[in-house]
Each structure stands twice: as structure tokens, then as C-alpha cells.
N, C-alpha and C positions, 0 to 999 in steps of 0.2 A: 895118188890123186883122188881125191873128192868126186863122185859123181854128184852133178845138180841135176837133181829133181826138181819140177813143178808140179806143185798140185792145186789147180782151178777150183775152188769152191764156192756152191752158193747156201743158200740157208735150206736146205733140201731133205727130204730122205734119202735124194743120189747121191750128194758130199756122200751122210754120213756113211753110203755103201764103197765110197771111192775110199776113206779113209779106214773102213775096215778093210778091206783088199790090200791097199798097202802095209799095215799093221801085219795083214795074215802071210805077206809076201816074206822070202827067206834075206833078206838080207842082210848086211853087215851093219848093226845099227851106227857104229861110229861112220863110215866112210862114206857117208851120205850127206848133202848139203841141201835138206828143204825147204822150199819155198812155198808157205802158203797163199794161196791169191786168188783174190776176190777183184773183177770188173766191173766197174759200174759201164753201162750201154748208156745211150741216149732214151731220155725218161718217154714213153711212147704218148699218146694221147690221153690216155686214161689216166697214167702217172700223174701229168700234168696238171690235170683236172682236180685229183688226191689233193693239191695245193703245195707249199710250203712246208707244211709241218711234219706232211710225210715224206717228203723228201730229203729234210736237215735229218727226221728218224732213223735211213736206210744207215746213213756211214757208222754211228755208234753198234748199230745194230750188227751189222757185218764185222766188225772190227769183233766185238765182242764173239761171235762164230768162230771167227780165226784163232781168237784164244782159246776156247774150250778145244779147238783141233791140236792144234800146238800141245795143250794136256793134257788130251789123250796119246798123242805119240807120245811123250814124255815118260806118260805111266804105262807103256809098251814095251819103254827100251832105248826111245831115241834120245841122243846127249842135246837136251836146250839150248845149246849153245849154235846147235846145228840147224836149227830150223828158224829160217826168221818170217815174220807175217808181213805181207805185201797186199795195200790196199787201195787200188789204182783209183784216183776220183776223177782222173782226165775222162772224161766220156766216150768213148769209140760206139762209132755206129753198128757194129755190133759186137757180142761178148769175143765172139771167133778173132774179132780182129785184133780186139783186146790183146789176145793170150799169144798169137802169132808176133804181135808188137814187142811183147816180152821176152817170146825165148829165143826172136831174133836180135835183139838190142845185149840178151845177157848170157845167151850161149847154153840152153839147159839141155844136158842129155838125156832126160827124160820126161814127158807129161802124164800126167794122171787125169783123166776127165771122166765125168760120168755122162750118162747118156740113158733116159726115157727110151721104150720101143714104141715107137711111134705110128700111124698109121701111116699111108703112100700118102694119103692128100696132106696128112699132118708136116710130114718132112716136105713135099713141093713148096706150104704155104711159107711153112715157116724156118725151112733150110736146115742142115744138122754140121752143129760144130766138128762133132767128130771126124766128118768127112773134109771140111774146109780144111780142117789142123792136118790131116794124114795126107793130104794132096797140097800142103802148101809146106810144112817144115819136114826137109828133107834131110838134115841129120840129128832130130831126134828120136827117139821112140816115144811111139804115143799108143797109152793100156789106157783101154776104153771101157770102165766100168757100166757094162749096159744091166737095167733092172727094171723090174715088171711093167707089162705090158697099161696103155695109156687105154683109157674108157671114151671107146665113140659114140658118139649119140647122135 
């Protein structure tokens, strides 16, 4: 049996450190089923305001991330056949709800998420995925790729 992975990606330096942790992780490249997957959230005020034209941008934009992710496991080891790219454009109000939406509807026994160290006010204002996903799906495992520290001013 196939273990399903998901792996959350946004257009980041955290993807690309969540996708090297997996790369560097031991696994069995055939027995694995990946899922790449990108959420779009509801576009905030500011989005908004960006207009149209950068909003039709994002989906190409992300799409094309997901593929270069895809060829890098590719050229690691992982069989293409095994990884498909998921690119959610239903909006959730937010990313966390997004990826709970997911691997409750398709059953994954693993997530991959990256995660900023934040400051205390940072996480109050603005909430941490990681914590919503590890207190809401309760038969997955969820590896939290956390990387360097955020600049407060």
C-alpha cells in the first residue's frame, strides 16, 4: 500500500526548504503517492486593490512552482507517475482550512508544511497553520518544516 503524502506549497523559501527535507528524508521513492498543493485563500484587502491582472497572474504562477517541485523530486528519485500537482482555486478563508479540506475529503497519511519562526504577537495576529493542521487532523502525521527566524521591527 501506497502512503499519500501531501505537500502544501507556496512560492517561498519555506516550500523550497519543505521540499528539500523531503528529498533528504529516507524513503522508499516508489511507495509513495505525492501530492503537490497550492491554496489559494480569500484575496485580502490589499490583493484586492492589486486589481485583476494580478490576480488571473497568481494561478499560472503557482501552477508553474508546482511543476518545477514535481522536477525536482523527479530528479531525486521519485517515479512521475507518483506525484500529481493539485491546485485548489476554490478560495477558503484560510490556507489551514484549505489543506484540512483536503486531507480530510482524500485520506493523506502524511502532510508536509513549512512554517516561518514567528514572533508571539506575529502568531496571535496572524494564527499558525501548523498548529490549526496538528490539532485538527488527527490521523495524519504532520513534519513541520520550520526556518529562520522572521525580522521585527
Amino acid at each position: 500500500m501506497k502512503n499519500k503524502i501531501l505537500v502544501a506549497l507556496s512560492d517561498s523559501v519555506i516550500s523550497q526548504s519543505v521540499l528539500d527535507q523531503l528529498i533528504g528524508m529516507d524513503f522508499s521513492r516508489s511507495d509513495n503517492s505525492i501530492t503537490l498543493l497550492h491554496i489559494f485563500r480569500k484575496a485580502t484587502a490589499e490583493e484586492t486593490l492589486m486589481g485583476k491582472k494580478f490576480s488571473a497572474e497568481q494561478q499560472p504562477r503557482m501552477l508553474q512552482m508546482l511543476q518545477r517541485a514535481k522536477h525536482q523530486l523527479i530528479d531525486a528519485g521519485y517515479a512521475g507517475d507518483n506525484i500529481e500537482i493539485k491546485l485548489v482555486t476554490e478560495q477558503y478563508p484560510t490556507v489551514a482550512d484549505g489543506i484540512i479540506n483536503q486531507c480530510q475529503s482524500e485520506h493523506y497519511h502524511m502532510v508536509f508544511i513549512g512554517r516561518k519562526q514567528m514572533s508571539k504577537s506575529e502568531e496571535f495576529a496572524l494564527g499558525d497553520i501548523s498548529v490549526k493542521l496538528i490539532r485538527t487532523l488527527e490521523n495524519a502525521a504532520i513534519i513541520v518544516v520550520k526556518t529562520g527566524k522572521s525580522v521585527s521591527r
